[in-house]
DOLOMI-712230 format. One record per residue (C-alpha): x, y, z; residue in three letters. Coordinates in steps of 0.25 Angstrom, whole numbers, plus 5000, padded with zeros to 4 digits. Example, Ala and Ser with C-alpha at 12.3 -4.5 7.8 and 13.67 -1.06 7.14 Angstrom:
504949825031Ala/505549965029Ser/
% end
This chain:
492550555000Unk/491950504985Unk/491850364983Unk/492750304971Unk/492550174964Unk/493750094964Unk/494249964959Unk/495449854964Unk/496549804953Unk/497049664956Unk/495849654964Unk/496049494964Unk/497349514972Unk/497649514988Unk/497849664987Unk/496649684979Unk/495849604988Unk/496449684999Unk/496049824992Unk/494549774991Unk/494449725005Unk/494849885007Unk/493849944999Unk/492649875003Unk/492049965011Unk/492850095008Unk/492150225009Unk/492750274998Unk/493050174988Unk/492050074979Unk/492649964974Unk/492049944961Unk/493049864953Unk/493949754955Unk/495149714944Unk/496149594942Unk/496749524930Unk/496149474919Unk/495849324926Unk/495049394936Unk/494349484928Unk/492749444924Unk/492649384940Unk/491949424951Unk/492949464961Unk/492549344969Unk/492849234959Unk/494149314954Unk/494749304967Unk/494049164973Unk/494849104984Unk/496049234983Unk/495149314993Unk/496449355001Unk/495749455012Unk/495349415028Unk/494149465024Unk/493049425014Unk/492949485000Unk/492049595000Unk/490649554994Unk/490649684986Unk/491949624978Unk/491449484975Unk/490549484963Unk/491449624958Unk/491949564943Unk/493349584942Unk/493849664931Unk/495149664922Unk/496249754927Unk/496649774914Unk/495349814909Unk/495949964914Unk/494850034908Unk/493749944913Unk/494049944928Unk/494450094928Unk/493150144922Unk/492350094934Unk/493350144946Unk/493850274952Unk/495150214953Unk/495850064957Unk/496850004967Unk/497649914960Unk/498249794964Unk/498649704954Unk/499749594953Unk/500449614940Unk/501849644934Unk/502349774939Unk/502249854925Unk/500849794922Unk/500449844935Unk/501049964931Unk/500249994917Unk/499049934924Unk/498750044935Unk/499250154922Unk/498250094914Unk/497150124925Unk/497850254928Unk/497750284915Unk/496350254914Unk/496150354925Unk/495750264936Unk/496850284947Unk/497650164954Unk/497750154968Unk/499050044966Unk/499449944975Unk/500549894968Unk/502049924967Unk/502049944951Unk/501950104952Unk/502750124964Unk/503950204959Unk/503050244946Unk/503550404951Unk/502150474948Unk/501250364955Unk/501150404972Unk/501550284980Unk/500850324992Unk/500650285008Unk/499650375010Unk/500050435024Unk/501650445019Unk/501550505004Unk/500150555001Unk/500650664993Unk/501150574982Unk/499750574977Unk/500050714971Unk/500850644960Unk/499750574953Unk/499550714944Unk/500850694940Unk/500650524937Unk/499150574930Unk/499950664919Unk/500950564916Unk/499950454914Unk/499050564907Unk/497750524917Unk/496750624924Unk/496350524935Unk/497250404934Unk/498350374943Unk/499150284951Unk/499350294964Unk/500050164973Unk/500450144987Unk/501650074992Unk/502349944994Unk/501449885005Unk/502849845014Unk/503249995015Unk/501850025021Unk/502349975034Unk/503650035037Unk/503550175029Unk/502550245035Unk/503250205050Unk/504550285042Unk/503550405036Unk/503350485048Unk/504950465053Unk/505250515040Unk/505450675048Unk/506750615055Unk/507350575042Unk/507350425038Unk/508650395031Unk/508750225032Unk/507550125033Unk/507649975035Unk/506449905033Unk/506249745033Unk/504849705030Unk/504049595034Unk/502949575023Unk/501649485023Unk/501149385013Unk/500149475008Unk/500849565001Unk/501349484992Unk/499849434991Unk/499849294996Unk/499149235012Unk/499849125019Unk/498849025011Unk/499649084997Unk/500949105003Unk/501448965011Unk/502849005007Unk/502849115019Unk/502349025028Unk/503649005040Unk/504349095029Unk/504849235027Unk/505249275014Unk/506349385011Unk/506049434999Unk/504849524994Unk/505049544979Unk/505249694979Unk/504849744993Unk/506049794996Unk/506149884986Unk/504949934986Unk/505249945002Unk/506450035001Unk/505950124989Unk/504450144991Unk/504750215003Unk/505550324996Unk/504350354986Unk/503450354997Unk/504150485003Unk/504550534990Unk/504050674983Unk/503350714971Unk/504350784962Unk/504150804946Unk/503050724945Unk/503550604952Unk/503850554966Unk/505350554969Unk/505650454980Unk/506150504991Unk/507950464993Unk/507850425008Unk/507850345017Unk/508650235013Unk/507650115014Unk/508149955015Unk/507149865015Unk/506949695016Unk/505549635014Unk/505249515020Unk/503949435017Unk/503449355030Unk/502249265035Unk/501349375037Unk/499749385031Unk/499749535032Unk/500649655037Unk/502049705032Unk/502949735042Unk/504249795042Unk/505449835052Unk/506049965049Unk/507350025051Unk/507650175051Unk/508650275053Unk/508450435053Unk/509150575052Unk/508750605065Unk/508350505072Unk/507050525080Unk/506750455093Unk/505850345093Unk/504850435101Unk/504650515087Unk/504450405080Unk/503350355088Unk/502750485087Unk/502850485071Unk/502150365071Unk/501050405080Unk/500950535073Unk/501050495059Unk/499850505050Unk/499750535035Unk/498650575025Unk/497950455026Unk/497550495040Unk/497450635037Unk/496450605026Unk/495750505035Unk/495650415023Unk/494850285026Unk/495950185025Unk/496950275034Unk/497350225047Unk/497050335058Unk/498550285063Unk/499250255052Unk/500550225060Unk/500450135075Unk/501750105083Unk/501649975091Unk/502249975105Unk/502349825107Unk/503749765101Unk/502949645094Unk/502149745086Unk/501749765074Unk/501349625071Unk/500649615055Unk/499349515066Unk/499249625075Unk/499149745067Unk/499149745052Unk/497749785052Unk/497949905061Unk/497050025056Unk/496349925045Unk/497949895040Unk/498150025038Unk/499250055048Unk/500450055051Unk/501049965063Unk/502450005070Unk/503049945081Unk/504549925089Unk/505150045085Unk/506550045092Unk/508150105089Unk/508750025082Unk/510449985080Unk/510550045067Unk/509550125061Unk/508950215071Unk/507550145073Unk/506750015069Unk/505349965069Unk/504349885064Unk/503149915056Unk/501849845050Unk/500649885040Unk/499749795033Unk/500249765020Unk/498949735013Unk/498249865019Unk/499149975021Unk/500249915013Unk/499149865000Unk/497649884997Unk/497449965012Unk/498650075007Unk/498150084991Unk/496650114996Unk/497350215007Unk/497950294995Unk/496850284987Unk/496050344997Unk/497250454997Unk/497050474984Unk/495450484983Unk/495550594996Unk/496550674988Unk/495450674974Unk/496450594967Unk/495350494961Unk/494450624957Unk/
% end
């Protein structure tokens, strides 16, 4: 695979951080460039974030003496890359005209925010559920008038958890889900040390989660049409997102009802089978089992396996019937791997085995 030169936006921020930490040693991407606002700009990387170092593991010695450029200086940071992954903590239609503007300059942004979601020629993309949302990005390229440039984005990190354990039962057709999500302090940035509020506490409200809980889901299995990607109508999705005294690991407890109702041997098998382009590609952040099913009624548990497959997988665990709906379980993905930075270099990875960067 040919090598690109990448660069990290809003590299000063715990997603950032995260994104570096994930291209340190990748064998296919050179991290080159590092941005953040104007206060950070003119310092090494190591000065700019001083005692904001949020990873278990050390900052790579590679990043430390980096000079942190100017995000806005959109020329400037796009004439050294191939393309960036962006991260950045800012008003939702700045964000917006940000990544536009790097698009425009013909540097492609691999997104990790929510800015460009619904924005219906940019793919929002899992890369083992909707791959083929890629094939938009012609259709974004004519509209922003761009040869190279694009946006591409991945997903709200709390569906990562509990859509692709829906994907594979989507054959016996899914009309409701109820999903109550159980959400840790990293994503909304902050450790035990920044957040004492969570401490003893659970804290019902995750400013938009929900929303983006019950509509990302139906762009996710939507269809390119006209030049834009058209949602799909069904299932029905309800959704409450709980924020909880957890470092790492999203987890959610799903509720589902069917046309046909399969057994839960079929569903155990969907599981096991279960495998996307990701895996097909064999691209280098894939897990080899993207989905595993715990036996065990206490699992999964965000200590126990979060990390499993480098974070990258998806846990599942005390499938049962249920009252009401026809079945429930319980699922888990690491929120700041497969639900973050893990999931935004897995598309890019998509996008550079498909030529997209070329």
């Amino acid at each position: 695979m040919k090598q690109y030169n990448v660069g990290v936006i809003g590299a000063t921020g715990m997603v950032g951080q995260r994104f570096i930490t994930l291209l340190e040693n990748h064998p296919w991407f050179n991290l080159v460039a590092l941005a953040a606002s104007a206060r950070s700009a003119g310092k090494t990387y190591e000065e700019a974030v001083g005692s904001r170092w949020l990873m278990q593991t050390p900052m790579p010695e590679s990043v430390k003496k980096m000079v942190v450029l100017d995000a806005a200086n959109v020329e400037e940071v796009a004439s050294r890359v191939d393309f960036v992954f962006c991260a950045v903590n800012m008003k939702k239609d700045e964000i917006k005209a940000l990544e536009e503007a790097y698009a425009k300059a013909e540097c492609p942004v691999v997104s990790n925010n929510s800015a460009h979601r619904f924005t219906p020629d940019v793919p929002m993309v899992v890369p083992e559920i909707n791959a083929d949302h890629i094939e938009i990005i012609p259709a974004q390229r004519k509209r922003l008038g761009t040869k190279r440039g694009f946006v591409a984005v991945k997903s709200n990190c709390s569906l990562q958890s509990y859509v692709p354990a829906l994907h594979p039962l989507r054959k016996y057709g899914i009309t409701d889900v109820l999903v109550c999500t159980y959400q840790a302090i990293s994503g909304a940035g902050k450790t035990f040390d920044t957040f004492p509020d969570i401490l003893d506490n659970v804290i019902p409200y995750i400013g938009g989660e929900e929303e983006k809980s019950e509509q990302e889901p139906l762009k996710l299995w939507g269809r390119i049409e006209n030049d834009k990607i058209v949602p799909a109508t069904a299932p029905r999705f309800t959704a409450q997102c709980l924020r909880v005294p957890v470092s790492d690991g999203h987890m959610g407890a799903v509720f589902v009802r069917f046309e046909n109702k399969p057994s839960k041997e079929e569903i155990l098998q969907a599981w096991k089978e279960f495998h996307g382009p990701a895996q097909d590609l064999n691209l280098p952040s894939a897990p080899k089992q993207f989905l595993h099913y715990f036996e065990e009624n206490d699992r999964p548990q965000p200590k126990l396996d979060r990390m499993l497959e480098n974070g990258m997988a998806v846990s599942i665990g005390r499938l049962r019937e249920d009252t009401q709906y026809d079945y429930k379980f319980v699922c888990l993905s690491h929120n700041t791997l497969r639900g973050a930075a893990g999931g935004g270099v897995l598309l890019a990875e998509l996008l550079a085995a498909k030529g997209y960067f070329d």
